[in-house]
N, C-alpha and C positions, 0 to 999 in steps of 0.2 A: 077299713082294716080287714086283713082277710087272716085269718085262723089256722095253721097248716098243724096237724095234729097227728102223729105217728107214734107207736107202741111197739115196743121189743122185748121180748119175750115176759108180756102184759096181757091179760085181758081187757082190752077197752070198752070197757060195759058204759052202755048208755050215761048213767048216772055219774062216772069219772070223764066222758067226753063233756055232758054240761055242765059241772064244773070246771071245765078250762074256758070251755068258752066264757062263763061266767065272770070267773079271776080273773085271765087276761084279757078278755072285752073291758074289764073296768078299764082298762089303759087307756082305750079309745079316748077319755077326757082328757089324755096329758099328750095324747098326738096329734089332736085336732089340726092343730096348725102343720105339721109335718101333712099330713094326708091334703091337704089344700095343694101342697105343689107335687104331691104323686102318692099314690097308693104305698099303704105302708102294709108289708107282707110279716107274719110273725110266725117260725115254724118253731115248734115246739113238739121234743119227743119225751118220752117218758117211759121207764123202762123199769126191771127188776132185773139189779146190778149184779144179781146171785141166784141161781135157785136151790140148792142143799143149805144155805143161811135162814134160821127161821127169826132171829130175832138183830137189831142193832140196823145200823143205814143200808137197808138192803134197796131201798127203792131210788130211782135218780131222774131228776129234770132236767131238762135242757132249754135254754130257749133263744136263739136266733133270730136278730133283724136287723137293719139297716136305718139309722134316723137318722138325718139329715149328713151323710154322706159319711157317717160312723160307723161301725158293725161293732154291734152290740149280740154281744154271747155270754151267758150265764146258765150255770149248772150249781145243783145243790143235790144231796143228797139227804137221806131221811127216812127213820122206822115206818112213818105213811104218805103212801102215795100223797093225800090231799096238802101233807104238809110241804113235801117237796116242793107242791108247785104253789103254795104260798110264800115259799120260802125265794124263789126263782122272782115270782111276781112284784115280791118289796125290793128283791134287787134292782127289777129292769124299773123302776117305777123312781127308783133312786136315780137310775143311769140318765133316765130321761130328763128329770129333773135338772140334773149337773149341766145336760148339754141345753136345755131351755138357758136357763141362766145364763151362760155361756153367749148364745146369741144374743140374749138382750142385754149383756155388756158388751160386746163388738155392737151392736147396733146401737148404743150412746155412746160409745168412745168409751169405756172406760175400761182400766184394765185393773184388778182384783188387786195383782200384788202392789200396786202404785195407788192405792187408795190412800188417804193420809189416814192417821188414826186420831178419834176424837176423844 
């Protein structure tokens, strides 16, 4: 999994670059199987959405990839940076999630809305 990390009108100080790598490397465990049939790229920008705004969602995440033939993009906003991009990270973390499931009901046959109910 490769990391693409870009800042608009941000300082990307050390200490905010590895905490991305950090948060979004955890994903690494929910794309395993996606990165088997090709490198999974994740660009990820983060910005300050304002600069005369000193308080309220001034900050913004972004984050961009491709799994399993889907484009996945999610953005949040938020008073801190770090929160942003936890905020981005449960999203895509959810996204992935849906589409795992997803194939492993086409890969049993089975389809969601046609399940009987017990």
């Amino acid at each position: 999994m490769q990391i693409h990390i870009k800042a608009t009108k941000l300082d990307l100080t050390p200490a905010v670059h590895e905490y991305i790598e950090r948060r979004i490397g955890s994903l690494e465990q929910y794309l395993g199987r996606f990165e088997r049939e090709k490198q999974v790229h994740i660009y990820i920008e983060i910005a300050r959405s304002t600069k005369h705004h000193k308080s309220g969602n001034v900050f913004y995440a972004e984050v961009t990839t491709n799994v399993a033939g889907e484009k996945l993009r999610v953005e949040r906003y938020a008073e801190d940076v770090r929160t942003a991009i936890d905020d981005v990270k449960d999203v895509l973390k959810r996204d992935i999630r849906k589409i795992k499931e997803k194939q492993v009901d086409k890969k049993r046959g089975l389809r969601r809305a046609l399940k009987p109910k017990r």
